[in-house]
C-alpha positions in Angstrom: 42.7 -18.7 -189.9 43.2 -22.5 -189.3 40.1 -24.7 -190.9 39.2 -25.6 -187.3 38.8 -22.4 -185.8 36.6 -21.0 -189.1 34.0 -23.9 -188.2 34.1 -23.2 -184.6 33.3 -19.2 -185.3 31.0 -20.6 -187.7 29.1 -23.1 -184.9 28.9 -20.0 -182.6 26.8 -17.4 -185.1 24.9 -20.0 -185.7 23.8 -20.9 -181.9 23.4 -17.5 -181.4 20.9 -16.8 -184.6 19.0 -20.1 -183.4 18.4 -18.7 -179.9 17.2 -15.4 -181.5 15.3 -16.7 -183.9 13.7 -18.8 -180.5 13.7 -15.9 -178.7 11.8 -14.1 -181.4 9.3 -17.2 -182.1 8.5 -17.5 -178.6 7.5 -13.6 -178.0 5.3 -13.9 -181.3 2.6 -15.4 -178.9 0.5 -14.6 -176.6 2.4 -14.0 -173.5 0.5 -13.1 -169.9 2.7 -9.8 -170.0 1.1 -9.0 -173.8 -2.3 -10.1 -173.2 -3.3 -12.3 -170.2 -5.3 -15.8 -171.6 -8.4 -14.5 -169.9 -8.4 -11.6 -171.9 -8.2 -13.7 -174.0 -11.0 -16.1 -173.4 -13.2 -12.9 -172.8 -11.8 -12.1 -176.9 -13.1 -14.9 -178.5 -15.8 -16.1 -175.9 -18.1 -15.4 -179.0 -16.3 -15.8 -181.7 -18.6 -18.6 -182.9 -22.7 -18.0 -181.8 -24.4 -21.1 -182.0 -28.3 -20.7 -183.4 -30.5 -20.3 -182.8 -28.6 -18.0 -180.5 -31.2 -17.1 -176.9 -31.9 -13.9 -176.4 -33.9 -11.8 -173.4 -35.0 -8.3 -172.8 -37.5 -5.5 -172.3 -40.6 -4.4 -174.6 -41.9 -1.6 -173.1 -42.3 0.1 -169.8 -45.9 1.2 -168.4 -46.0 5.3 -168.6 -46.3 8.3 -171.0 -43.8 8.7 -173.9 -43.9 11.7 -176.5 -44.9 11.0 -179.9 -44.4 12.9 -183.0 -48.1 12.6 -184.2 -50.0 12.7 -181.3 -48.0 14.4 -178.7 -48.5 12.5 -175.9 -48.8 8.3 -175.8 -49.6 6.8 -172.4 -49.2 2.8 -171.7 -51.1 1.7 -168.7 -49.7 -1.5 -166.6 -53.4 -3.5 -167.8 -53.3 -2.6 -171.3 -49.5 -4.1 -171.6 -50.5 -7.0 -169.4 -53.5 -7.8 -172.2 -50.9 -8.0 -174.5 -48.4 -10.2 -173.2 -49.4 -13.5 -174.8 -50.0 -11.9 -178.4 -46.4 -10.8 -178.5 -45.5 -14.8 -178.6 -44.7 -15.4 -182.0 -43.8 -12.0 -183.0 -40.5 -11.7 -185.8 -37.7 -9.4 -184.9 -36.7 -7.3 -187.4 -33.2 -5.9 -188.6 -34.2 -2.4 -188.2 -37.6 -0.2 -187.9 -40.0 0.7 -190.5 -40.6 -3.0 -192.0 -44.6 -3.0 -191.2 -44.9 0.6 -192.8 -42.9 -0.4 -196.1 -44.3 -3.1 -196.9 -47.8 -3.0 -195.8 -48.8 0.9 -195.6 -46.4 1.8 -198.8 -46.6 -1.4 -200.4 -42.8 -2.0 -201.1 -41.1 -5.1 -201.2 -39.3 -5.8 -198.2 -35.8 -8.0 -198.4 -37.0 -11.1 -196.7 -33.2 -11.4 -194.6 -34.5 -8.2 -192.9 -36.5 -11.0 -190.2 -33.9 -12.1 -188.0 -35.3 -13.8 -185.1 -38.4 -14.2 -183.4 -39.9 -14.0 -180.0 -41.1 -17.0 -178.2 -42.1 -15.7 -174.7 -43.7 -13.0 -173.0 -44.7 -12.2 -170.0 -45.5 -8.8 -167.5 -42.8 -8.0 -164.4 -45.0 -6.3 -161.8 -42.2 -5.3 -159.8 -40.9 -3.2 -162.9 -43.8 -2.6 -164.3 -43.2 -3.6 -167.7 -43.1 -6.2 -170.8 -40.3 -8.4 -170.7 -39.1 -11.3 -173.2 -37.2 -14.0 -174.4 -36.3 -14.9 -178.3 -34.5 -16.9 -180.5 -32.0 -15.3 -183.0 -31.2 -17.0 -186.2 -29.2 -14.6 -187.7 -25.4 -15.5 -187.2 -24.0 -12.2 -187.7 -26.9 -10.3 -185.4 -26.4 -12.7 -182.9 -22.5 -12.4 -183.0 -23.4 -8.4 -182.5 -25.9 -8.8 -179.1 -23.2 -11.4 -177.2 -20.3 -8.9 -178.1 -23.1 -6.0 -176.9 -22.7 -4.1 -179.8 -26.9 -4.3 -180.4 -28.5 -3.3 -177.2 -32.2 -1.8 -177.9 -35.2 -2.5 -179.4 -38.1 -0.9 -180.2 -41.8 -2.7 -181.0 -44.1 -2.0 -183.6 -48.2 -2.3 -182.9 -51.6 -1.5 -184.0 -53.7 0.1 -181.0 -57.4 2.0 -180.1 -56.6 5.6 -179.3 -58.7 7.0 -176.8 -58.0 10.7 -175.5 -57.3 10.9 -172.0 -56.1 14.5 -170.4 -53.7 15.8 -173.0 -52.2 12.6 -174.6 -53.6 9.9 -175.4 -54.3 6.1 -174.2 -53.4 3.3 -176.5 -56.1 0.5 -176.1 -56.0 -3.0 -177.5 -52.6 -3.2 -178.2 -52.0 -6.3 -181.0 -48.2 -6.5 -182.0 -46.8 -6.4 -184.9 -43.0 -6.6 -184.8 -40.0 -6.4 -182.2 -37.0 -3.8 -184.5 -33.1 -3.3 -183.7 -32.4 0.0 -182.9 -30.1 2.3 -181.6 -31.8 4.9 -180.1 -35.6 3.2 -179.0 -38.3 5.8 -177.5 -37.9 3.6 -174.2 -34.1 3.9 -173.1 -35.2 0.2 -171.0 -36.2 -1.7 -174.4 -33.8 -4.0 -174.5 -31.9 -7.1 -175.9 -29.2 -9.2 -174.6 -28.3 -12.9 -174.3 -30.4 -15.0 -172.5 -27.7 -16.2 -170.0 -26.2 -12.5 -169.2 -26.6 -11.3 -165.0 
């Protein structure tokens, strides 16, 4: 084969690999067929939470709940109302039970379990219930309620029982905390971020 024609063939495996390799750079990305930039977008619309990170939700809801020590708990619309503007102030925890470990069985308590706190309260006639809004200053936590991964909470308070027909009606509620959970006793306590619909 003449010098020539060698370095010609030679020129045209070598286009060819370039426009593969091209070709194969080019689908590497993020193409609308693979995954469409608003996907996108709504991926890594919280990648990054800035703190403290706003949050909003429910506390309670005004009715009767069951209860594992005294059977039946009722909350009336007045006594929630009362206890509106205590609640301002009030540290959310990582998860239930930090009240009762560290000041019923005196054990030390990680101090990363507070992660927030709230910083308004107020009653929603209409629903009949305590609502709220917070600040998060846990990065991680916060990352977790914008991707909707934590959606409940659950509230921890001191209260006056007072027996009324067969449960009984908590009185002079004072607060205590505001917990993560999974599973609260009221399916509407709630947490999202403040600027969700």
């Amino acid at each position: 084969m003449k010098r020539s024609t060698l370095y010609g063939a030679i020129n045209i495996l070598l286009r060819q690999k370039n426009t593969l390799i091209k070709k194969s750079v080019s689908e590497t990305h993020f193409s609308s067929n693979i995954c469409p930039s608003s996907k996108i977008t709504e991926l890594t619309k919280f990648s990054k939470v800035q703190l403290p990170f706003p949050v909003k939700g429910v506390l309670i809801t005004s009715g009767s709940y069951k209860d594992s020590r005294f059977g039946k708990i009722i909350l009336t619309e007045e006594d929630l109302k009362k206890s509106a503007d205590l609640w301002v102030g009030v540290n959310i925890f990582k998860q239930h039970g930090v009240y009762e470990a560290a000041f019923l069985e005196g054990r030390d308590v990680p101090i990363d379990m507070v992660v927030g706190k709230i910083t308004n309260a107020f009653w929603n006639d209409r629903k009949k219930r305590l609502e709220y809004e917070g600040e998060i200053d846990d990065e991680n936590i916060a990352f977790k309620i914008a991707r909707g991964l934590i959606k409940h909470v659950s509230i921890t308070f001191t209260q006056d029982r007072v027996k009324l027909g067969d449960g009984y009606r908590l009185k002079n509620i004072k607060p205590i905390d505001l917990s993560l959970v999974f599973n609260p006793r009221d399916k509407n306590a709630s947490i999202e971020p403040k600027n969700a619909n």
